[in-house]
N, CA, C and O atoms as a Maestro MAE file, in Angstrom:
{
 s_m_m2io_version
 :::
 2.0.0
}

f_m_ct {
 s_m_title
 :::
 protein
 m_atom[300] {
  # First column is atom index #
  i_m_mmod_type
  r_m_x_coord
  r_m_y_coord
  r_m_z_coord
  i_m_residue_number
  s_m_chain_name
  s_m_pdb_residue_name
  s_m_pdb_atom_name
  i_m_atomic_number
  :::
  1 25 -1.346 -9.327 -9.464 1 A "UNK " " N  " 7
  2 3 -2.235 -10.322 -8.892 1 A "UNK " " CA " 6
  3 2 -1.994 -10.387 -7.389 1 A "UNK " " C  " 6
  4 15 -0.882 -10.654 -6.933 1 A "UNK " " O  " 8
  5 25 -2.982 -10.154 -6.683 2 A "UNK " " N  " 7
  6 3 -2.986 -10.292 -5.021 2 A "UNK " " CA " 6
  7 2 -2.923 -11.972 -4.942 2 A "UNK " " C  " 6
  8 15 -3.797 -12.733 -5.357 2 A "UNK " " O  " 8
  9 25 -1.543 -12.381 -4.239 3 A "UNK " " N  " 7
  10 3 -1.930 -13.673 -3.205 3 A "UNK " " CA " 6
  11 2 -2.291 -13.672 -2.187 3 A "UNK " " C  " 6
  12 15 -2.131 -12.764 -1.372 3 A "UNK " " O  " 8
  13 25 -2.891 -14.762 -2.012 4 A "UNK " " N  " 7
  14 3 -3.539 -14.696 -0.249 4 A "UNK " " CA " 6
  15 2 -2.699 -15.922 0.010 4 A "UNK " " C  " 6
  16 15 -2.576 -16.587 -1.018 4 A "UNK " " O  " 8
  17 25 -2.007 -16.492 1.185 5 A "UNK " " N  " 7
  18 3 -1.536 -17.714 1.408 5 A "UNK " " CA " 6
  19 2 -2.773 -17.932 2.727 5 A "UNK " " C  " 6
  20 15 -3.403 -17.100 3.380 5 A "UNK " " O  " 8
  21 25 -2.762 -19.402 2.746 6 A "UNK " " N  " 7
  22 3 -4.151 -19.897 3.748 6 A "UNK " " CA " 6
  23 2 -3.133 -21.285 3.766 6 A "UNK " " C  " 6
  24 15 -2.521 -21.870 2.872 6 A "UNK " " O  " 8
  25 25 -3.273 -21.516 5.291 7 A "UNK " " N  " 7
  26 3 -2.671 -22.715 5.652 7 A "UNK " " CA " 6
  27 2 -4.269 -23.835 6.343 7 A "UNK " " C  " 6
  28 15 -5.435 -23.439 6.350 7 A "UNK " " O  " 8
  29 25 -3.971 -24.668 6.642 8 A "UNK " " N  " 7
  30 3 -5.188 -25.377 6.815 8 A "UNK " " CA " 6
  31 2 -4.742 -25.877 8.377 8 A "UNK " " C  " 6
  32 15 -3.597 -26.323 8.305 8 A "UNK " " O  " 8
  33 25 -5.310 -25.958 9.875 9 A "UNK " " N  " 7
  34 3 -4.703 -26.428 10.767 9 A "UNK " " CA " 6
  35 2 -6.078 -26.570 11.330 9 A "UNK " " C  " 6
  36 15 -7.023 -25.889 10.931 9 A "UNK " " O  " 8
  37 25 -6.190 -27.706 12.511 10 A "UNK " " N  " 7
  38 3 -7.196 -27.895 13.140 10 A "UNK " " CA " 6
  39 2 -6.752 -27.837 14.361 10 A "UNK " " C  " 6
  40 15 -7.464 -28.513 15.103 10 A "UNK " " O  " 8
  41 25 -5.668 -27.198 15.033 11 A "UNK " " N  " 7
  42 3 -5.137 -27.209 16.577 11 A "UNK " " CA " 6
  43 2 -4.468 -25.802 16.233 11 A "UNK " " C  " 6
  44 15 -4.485 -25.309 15.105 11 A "UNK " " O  " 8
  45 25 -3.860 -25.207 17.384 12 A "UNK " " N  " 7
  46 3 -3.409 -24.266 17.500 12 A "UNK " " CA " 6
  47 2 -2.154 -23.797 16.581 12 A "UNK " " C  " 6
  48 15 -1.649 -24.866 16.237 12 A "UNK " " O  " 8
  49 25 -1.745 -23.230 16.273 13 A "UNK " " N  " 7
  50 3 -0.700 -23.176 15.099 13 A "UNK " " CA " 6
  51 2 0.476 -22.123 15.210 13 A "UNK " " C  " 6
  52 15 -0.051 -21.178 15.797 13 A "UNK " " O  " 8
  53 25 1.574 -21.847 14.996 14 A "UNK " " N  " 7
  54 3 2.372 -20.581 14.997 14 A "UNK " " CA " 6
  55 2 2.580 -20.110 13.531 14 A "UNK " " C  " 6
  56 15 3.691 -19.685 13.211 14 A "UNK " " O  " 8
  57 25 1.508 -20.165 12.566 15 A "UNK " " N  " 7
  58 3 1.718 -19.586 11.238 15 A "UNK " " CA " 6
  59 2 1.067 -19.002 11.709 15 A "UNK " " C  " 6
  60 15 0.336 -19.122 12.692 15 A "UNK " " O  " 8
  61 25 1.384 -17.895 10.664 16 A "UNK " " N  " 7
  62 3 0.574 -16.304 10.552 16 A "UNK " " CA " 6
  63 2 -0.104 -15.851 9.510 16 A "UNK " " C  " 6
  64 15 0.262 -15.517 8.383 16 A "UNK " " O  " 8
  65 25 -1.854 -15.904 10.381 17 A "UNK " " N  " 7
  66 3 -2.588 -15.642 9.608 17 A "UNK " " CA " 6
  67 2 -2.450 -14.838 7.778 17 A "UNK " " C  " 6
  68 15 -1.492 -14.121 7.491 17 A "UNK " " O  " 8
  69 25 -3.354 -15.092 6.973 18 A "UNK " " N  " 7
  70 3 -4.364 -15.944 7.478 18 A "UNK " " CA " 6
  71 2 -4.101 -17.215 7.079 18 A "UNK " " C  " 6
  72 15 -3.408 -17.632 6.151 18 A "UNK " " O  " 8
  73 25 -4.912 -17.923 8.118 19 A "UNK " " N  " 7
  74 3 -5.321 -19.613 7.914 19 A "UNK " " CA " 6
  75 2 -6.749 -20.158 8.232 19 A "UNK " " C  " 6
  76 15 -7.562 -19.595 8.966 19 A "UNK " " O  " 8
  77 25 -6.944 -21.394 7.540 20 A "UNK " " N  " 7
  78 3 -8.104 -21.738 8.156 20 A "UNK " " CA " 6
  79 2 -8.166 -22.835 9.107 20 A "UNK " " C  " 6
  80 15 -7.181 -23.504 9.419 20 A "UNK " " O  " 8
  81 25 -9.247 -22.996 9.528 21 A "UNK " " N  " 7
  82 3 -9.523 -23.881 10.877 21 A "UNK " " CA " 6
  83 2 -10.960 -24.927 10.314 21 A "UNK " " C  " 6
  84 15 -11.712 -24.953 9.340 21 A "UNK " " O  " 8
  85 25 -10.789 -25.610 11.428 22 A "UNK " " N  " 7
  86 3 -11.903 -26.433 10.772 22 A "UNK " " CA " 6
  87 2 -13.157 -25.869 11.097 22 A "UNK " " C  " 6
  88 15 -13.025 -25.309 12.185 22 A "UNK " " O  " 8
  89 25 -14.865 -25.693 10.469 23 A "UNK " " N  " 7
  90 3 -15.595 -25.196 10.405 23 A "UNK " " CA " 6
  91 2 -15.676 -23.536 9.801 23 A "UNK " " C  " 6
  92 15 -16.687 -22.849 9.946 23 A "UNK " " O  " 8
  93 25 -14.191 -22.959 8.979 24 A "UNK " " N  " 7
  94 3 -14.498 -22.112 8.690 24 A "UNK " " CA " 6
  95 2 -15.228 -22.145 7.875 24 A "UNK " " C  " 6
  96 15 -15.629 -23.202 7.391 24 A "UNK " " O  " 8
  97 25 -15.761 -20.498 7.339 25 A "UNK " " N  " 7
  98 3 -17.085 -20.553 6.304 25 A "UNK " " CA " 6
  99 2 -16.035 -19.627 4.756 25 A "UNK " " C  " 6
  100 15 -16.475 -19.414 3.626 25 A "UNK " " O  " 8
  101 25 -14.629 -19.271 5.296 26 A "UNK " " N  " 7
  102 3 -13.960 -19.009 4.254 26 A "UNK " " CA " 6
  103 2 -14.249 -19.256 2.701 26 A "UNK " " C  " 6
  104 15 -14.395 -20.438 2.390 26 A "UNK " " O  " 8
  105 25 -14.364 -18.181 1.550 27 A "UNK " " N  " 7
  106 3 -15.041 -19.212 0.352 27 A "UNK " " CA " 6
  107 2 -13.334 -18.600 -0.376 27 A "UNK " " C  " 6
  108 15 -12.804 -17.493 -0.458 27 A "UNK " " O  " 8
  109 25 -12.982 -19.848 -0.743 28 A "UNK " " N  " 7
  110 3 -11.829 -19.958 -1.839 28 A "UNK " " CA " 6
  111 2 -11.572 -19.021 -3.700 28 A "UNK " " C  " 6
  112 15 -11.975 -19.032 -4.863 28 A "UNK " " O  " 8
  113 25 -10.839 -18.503 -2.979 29 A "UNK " " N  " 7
  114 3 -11.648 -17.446 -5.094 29 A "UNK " " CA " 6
  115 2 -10.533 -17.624 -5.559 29 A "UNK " " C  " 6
  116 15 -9.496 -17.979 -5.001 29 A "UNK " " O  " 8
  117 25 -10.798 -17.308 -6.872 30 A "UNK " " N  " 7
  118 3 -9.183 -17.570 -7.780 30 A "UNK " " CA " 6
  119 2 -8.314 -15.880 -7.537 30 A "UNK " " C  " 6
  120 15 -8.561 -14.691 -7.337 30 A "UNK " " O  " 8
  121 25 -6.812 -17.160 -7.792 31 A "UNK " " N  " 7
  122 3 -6.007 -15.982 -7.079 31 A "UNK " " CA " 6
  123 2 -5.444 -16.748 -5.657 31 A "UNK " " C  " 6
  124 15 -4.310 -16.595 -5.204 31 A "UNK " " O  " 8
  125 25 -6.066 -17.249 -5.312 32 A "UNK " " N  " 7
  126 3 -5.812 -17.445 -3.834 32 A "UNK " " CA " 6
  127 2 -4.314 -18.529 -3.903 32 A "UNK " " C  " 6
  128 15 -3.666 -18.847 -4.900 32 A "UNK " " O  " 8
  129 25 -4.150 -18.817 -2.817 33 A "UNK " " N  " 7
  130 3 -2.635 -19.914 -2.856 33 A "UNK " " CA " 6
  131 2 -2.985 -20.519 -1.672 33 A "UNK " " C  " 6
  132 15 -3.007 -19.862 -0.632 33 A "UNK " " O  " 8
  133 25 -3.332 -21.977 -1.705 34 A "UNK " " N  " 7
  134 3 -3.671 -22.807 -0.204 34 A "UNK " " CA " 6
  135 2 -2.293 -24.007 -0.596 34 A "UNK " " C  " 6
  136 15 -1.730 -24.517 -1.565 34 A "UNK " " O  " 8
  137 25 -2.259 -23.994 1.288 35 A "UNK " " N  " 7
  138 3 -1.156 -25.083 1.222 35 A "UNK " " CA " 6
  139 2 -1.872 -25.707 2.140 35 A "UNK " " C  " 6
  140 15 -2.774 -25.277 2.859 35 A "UNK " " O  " 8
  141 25 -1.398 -26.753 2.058 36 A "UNK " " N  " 7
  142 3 -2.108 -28.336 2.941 36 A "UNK " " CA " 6
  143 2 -0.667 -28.848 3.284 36 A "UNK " " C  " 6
  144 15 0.238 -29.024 2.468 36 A "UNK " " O  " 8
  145 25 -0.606 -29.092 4.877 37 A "UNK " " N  " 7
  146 3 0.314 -29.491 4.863 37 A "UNK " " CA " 6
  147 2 0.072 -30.086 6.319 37 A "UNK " " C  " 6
  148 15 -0.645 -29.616 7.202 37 A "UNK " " O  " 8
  149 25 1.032 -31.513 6.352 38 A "UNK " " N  " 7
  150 3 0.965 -32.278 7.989 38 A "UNK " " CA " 6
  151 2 2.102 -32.444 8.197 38 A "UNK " " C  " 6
  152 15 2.941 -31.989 7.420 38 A "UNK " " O  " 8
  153 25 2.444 -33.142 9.300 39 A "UNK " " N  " 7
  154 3 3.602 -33.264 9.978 39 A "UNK " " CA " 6
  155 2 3.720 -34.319 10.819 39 A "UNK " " C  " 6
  156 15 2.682 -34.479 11.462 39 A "UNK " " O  " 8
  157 25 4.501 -35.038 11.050 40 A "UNK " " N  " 7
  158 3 4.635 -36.069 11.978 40 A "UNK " " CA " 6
  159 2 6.272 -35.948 13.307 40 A "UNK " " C  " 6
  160 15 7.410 -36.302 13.000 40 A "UNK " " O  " 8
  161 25 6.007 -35.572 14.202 41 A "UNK " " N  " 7
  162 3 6.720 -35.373 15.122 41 A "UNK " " CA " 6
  163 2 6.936 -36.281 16.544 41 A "UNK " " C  " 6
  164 15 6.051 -36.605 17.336 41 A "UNK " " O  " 8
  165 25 8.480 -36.611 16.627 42 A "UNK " " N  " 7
  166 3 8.633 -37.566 17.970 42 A "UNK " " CA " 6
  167 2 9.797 -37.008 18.581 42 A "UNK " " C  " 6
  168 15 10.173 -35.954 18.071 42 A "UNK " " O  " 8
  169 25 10.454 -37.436 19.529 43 A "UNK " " N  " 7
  170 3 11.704 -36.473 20.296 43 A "UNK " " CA " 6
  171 2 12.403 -36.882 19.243 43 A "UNK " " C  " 6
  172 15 13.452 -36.238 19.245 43 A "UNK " " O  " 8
  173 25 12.366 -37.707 18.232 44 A "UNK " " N  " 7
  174 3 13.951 -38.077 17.228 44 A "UNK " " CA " 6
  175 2 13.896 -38.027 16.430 44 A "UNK " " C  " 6
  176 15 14.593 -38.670 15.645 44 A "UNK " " O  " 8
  177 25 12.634 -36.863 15.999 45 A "UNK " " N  " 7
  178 3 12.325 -37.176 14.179 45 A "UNK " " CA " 6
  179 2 11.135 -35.858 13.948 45 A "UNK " " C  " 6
  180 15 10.311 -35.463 14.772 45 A "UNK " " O  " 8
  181 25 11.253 -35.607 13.246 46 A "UNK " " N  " 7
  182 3 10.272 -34.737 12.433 46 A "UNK " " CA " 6
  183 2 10.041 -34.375 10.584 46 A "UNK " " C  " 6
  184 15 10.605 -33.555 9.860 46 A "UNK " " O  " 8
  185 25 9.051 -35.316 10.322 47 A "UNK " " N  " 7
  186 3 9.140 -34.972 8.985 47 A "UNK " " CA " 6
  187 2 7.553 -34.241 8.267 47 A "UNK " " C  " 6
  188 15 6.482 -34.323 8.869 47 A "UNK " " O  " 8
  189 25 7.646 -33.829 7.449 48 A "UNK " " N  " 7
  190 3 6.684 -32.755 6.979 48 A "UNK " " CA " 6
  191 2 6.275 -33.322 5.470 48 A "UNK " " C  " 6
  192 15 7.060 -33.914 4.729 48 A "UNK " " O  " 8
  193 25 4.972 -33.040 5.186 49 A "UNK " " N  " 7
  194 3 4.684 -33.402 3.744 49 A "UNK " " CA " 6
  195 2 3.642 -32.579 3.407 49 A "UNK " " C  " 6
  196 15 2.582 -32.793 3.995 49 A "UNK " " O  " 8
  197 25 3.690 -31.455 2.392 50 A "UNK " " N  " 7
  198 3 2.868 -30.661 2.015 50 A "UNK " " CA " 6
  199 2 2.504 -30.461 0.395 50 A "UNK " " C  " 6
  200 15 3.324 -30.830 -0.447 50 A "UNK " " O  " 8
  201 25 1.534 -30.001 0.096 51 A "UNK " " N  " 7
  202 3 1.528 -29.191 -1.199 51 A "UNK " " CA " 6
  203 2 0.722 -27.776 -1.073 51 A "UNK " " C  " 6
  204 15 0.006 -27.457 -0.123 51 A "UNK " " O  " 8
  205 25 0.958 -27.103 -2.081 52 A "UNK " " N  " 7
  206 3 0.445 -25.735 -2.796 52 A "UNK " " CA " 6
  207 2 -0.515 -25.760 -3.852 52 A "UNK " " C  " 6
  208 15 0.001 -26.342 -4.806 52 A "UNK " " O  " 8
  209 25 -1.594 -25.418 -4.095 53 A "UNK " " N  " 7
  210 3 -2.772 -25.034 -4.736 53 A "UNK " " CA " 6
  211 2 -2.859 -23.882 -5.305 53 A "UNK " " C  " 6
  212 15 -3.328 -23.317 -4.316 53 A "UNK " " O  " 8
  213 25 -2.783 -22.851 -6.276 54 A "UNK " " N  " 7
  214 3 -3.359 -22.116 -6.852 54 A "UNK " " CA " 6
  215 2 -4.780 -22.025 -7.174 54 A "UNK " " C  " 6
  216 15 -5.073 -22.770 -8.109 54 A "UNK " " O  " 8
  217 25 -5.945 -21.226 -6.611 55 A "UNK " " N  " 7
  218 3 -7.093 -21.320 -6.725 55 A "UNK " " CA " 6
  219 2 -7.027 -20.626 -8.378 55 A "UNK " " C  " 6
  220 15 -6.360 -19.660 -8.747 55 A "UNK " " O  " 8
  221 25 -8.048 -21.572 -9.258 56 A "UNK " " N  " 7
  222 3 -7.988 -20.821 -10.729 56 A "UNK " " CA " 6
  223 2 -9.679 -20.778 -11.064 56 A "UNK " " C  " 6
  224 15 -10.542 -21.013 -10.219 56 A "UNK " " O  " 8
  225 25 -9.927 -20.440 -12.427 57 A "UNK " " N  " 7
  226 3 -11.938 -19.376 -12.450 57 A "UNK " " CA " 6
  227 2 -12.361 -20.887 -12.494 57 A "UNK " " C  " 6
  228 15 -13.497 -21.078 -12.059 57 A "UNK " " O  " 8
  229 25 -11.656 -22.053 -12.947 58 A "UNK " " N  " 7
  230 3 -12.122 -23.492 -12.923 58 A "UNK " " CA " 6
  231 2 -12.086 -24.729 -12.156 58 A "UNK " " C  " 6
  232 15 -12.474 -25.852 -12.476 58 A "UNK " " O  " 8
  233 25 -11.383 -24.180 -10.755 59 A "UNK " " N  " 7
  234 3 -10.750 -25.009 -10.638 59 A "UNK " " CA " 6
  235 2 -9.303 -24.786 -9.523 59 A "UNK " " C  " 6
  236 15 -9.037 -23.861 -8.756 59 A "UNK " " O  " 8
  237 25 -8.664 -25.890 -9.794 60 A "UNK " " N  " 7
  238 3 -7.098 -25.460 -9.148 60 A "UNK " " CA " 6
  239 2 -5.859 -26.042 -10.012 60 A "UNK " " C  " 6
  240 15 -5.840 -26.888 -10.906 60 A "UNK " " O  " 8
  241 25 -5.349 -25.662 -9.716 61 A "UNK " " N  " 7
  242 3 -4.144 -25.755 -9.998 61 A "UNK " " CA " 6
  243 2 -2.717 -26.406 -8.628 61 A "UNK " " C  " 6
  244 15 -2.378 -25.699 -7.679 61 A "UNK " " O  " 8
  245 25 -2.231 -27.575 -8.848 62 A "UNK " " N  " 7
  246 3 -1.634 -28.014 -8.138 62 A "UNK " " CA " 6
  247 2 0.260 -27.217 -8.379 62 A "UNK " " C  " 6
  248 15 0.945 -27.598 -9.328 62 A "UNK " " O  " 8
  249 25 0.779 -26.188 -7.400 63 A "UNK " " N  " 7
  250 3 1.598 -26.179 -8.135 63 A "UNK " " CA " 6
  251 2 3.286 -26.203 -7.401 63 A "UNK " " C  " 6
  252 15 4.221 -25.416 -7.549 63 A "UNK " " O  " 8
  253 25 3.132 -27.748 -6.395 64 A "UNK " " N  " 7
  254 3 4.151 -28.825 -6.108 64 A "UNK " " CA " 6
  255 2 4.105 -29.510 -6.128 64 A "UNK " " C  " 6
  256 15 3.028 -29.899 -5.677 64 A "UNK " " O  " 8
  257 25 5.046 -30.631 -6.610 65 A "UNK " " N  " 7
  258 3 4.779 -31.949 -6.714 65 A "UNK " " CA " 6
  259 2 5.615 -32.946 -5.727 65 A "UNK " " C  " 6
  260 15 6.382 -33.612 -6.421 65 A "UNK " " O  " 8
  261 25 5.707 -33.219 -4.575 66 A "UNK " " N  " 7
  262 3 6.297 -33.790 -3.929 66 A "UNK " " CA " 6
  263 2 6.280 -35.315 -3.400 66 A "UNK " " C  " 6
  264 15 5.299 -35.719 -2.774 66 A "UNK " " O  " 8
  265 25 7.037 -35.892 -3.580 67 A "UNK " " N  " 7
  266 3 6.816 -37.628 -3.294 67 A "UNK " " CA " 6
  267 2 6.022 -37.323 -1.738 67 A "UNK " " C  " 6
  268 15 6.082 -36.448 -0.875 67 A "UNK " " O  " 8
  269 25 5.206 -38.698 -1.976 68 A "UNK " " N  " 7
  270 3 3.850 -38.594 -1.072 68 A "UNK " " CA " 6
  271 2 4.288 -40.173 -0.220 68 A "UNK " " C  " 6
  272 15 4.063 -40.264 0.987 68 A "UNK " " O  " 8
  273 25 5.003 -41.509 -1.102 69 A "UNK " " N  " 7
  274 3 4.974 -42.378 -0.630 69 A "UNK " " CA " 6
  275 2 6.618 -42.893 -0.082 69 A "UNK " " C  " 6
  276 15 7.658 -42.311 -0.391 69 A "UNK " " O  " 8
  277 25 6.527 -43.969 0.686 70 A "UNK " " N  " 7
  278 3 8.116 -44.267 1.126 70 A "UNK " " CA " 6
  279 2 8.502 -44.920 0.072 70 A "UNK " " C  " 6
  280 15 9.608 -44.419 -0.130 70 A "UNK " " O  " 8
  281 25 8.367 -45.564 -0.595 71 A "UNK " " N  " 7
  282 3 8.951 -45.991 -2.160 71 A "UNK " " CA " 6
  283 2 9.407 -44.799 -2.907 71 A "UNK " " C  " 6
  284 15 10.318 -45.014 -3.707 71 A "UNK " " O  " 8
  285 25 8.947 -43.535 -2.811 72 A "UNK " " N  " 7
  286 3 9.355 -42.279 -3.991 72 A "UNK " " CA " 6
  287 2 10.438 -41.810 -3.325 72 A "UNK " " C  " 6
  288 15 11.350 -41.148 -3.821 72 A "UNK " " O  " 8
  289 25 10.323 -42.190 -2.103 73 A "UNK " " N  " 7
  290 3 11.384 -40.839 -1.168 73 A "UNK " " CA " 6
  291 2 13.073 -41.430 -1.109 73 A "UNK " " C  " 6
  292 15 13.249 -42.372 -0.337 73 A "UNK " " O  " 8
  293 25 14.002 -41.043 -1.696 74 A "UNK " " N  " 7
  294 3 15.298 -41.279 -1.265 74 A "UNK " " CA " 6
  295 2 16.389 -41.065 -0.399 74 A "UNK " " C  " 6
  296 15 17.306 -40.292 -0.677 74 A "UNK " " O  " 8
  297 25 16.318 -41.776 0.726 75 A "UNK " " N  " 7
  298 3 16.629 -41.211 1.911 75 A "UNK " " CA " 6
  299 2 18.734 -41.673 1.709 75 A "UNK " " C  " 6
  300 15 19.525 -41.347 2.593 75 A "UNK " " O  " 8
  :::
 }
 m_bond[299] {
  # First column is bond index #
  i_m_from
  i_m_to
  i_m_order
  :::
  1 1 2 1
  2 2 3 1
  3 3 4 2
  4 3 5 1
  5 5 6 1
  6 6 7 1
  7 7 8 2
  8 7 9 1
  9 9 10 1
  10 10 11 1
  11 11 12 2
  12 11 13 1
  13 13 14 1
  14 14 15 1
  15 15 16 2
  16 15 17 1
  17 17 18 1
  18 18 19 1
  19 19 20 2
  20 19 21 1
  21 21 22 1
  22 22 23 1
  23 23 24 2
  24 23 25 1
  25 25 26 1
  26 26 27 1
  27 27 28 2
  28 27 29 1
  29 29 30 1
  30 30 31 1
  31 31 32 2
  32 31 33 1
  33 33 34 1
  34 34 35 1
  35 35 36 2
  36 35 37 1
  37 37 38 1
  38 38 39 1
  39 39 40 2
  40 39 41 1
  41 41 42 1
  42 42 43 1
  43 43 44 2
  44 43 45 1
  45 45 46 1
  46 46 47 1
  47 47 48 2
  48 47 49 1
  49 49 50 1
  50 50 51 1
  51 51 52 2
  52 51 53 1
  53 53 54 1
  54 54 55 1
  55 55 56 2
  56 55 57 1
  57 57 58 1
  58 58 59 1
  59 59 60 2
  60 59 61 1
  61 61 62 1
  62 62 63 1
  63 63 64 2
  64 63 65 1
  65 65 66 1
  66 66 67 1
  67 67 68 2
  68 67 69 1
  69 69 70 1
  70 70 71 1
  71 71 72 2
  72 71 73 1
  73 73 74 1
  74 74 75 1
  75 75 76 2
  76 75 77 1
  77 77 78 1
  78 78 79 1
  79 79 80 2
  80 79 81 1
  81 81 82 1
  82 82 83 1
  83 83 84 2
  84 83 85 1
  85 85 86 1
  86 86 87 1
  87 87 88 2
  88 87 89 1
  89 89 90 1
  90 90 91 1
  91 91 92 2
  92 91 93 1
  93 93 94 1
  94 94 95 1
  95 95 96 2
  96 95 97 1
  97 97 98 1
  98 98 99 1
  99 99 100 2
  100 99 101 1
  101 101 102 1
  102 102 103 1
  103 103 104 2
  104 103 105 1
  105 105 106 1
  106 106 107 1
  107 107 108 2
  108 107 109 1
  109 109 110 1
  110 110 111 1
  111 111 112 2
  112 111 113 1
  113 113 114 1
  114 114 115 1
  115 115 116 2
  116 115 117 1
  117 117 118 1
  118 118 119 1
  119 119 120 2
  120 119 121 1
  121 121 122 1
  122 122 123 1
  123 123 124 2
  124 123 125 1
  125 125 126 1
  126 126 127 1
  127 127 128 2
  128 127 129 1
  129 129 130 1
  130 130 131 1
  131 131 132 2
  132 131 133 1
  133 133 134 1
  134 134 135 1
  135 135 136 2
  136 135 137 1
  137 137 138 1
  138 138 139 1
  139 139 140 2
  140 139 141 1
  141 141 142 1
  142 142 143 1
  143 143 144 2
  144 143 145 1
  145 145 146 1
  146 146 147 1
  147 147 148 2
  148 147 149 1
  149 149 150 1
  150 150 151 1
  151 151 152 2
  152 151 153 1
  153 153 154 1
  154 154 155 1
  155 155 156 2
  156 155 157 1
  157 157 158 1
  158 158 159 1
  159 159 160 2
  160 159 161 1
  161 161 162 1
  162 162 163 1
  163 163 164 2
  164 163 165 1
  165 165 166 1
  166 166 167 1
  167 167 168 2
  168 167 169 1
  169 169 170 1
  170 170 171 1
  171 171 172 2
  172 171 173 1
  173 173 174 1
  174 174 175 1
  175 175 176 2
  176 175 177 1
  177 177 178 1
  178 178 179 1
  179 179 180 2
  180 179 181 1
  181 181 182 1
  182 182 183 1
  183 183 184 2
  184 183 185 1
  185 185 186 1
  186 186 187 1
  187 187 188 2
  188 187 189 1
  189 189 190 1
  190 190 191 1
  191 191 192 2
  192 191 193 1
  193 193 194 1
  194 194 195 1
  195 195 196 2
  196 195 197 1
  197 197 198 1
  198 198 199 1
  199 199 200 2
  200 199 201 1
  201 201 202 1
  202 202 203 1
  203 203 204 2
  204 203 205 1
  205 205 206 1
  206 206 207 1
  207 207 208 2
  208 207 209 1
  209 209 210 1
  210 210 211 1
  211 211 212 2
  212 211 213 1
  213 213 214 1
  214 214 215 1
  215 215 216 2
  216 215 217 1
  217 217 218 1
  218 218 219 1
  219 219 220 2
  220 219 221 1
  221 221 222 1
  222 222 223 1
  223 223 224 2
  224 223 225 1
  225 225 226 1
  226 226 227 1
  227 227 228 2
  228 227 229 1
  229 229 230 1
  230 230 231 1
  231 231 232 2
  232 231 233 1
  233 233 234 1
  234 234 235 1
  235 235 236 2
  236 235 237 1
  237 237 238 1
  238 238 239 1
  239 239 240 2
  240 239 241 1
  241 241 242 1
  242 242 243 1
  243 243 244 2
  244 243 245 1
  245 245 246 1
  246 246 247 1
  247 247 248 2
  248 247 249 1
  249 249 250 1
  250 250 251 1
  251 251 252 2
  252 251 253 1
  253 253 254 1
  254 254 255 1
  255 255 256 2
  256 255 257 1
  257 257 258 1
  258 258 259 1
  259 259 260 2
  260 259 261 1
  261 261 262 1
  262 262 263 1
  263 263 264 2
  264 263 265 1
  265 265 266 1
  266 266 267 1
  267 267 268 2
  268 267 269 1
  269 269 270 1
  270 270 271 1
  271 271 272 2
  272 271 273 1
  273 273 274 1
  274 274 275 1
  275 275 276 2
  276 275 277 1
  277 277 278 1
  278 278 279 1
  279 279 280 2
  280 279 281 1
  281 281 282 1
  282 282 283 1
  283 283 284 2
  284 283 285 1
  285 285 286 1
  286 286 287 1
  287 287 288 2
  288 287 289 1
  289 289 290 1
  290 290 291 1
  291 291 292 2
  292 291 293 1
  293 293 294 1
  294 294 295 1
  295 295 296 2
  296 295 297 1
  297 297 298 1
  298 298 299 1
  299 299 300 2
  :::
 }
}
């Protein structure tokens, strides 16, 4: 099975292609692997919150599950 990884960014980025941008016309097929992912950055902090997608013939497939809220997260 060919993966494709596709990151999603709307500013300039240092991942390596491919990724998409906003207004691409990219069409998603199964097989594929998209990650969505943001970031929040200050001089004293940087934290990241992403997931992974498996494109499937129905659909997707979510396949990380990572705490999303400050109540889940155990710091």
């Amino acid at each position: 099975m060919i993966i494709h990884f596709v990151v999603v960014v709307q500013l300039d980025t240092v991942f390596r292609k491919p990724f998409l941008i906003k207004g691409d016309k990219t069409i998603l097929q199964p097989g594929m692997v998209f990650a969505v992912d943001g970031s929040v950055l200050t001089n004293d902090f940087r934290a990241q919150v992403g997931d992974s997608f498996i494109i499937t013939e129905t659909g997707y497939e979510q396949i990380t599950h990572h705490p999303k809220t400050v109540d889940e997260i155990i710091i």
